[in-house]
C-alpha positions, 0 to 999 in steps of 0.5 A: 742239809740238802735244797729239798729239805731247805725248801719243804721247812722253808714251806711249813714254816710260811705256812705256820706264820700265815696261819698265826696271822689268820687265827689273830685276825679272826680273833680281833675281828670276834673281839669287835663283832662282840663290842659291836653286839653289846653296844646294839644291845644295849642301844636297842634296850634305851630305844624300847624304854622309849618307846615304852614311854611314848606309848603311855604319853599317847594312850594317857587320856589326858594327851587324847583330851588335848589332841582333841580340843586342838583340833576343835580350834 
């Protein structure tokens, strides 16, 4: 084998590792994007359900009633 041929297998076969290497980080980073996704979905999901709540508590006529005689003391 001649240094020509030496270096153009040389060459691609750099090339294909680097490209392995760049295909298992996107990889790991879509895996993590997707961990994260459904962890803030389901953080998002606990804080409407709160929110829900809150909203009875305050439109409930009792809470008005005891905010308003608070306020009268």
């Amino acid at each position: 084998m001649n240094v020509t041929a030496v270096a153009i297998i040389s060459i691609i076969f750099g090339c294909s590792i680097a490209l392995v290497g760049m295909i298992l980080k996107h990889r790991s980073q879509s895996r993590l994007n997707s961990v994260d996704s459904e962890r803030l979905q389901a953080e998002i999901s606990q804080l409407k359900e709160r929110v829900a709540t809150l909203e009875k508590i305050v439109t409930d006529e009792k809470y008005q009633l005891k905010k308003e005689f608070d306020s009268l003391s």
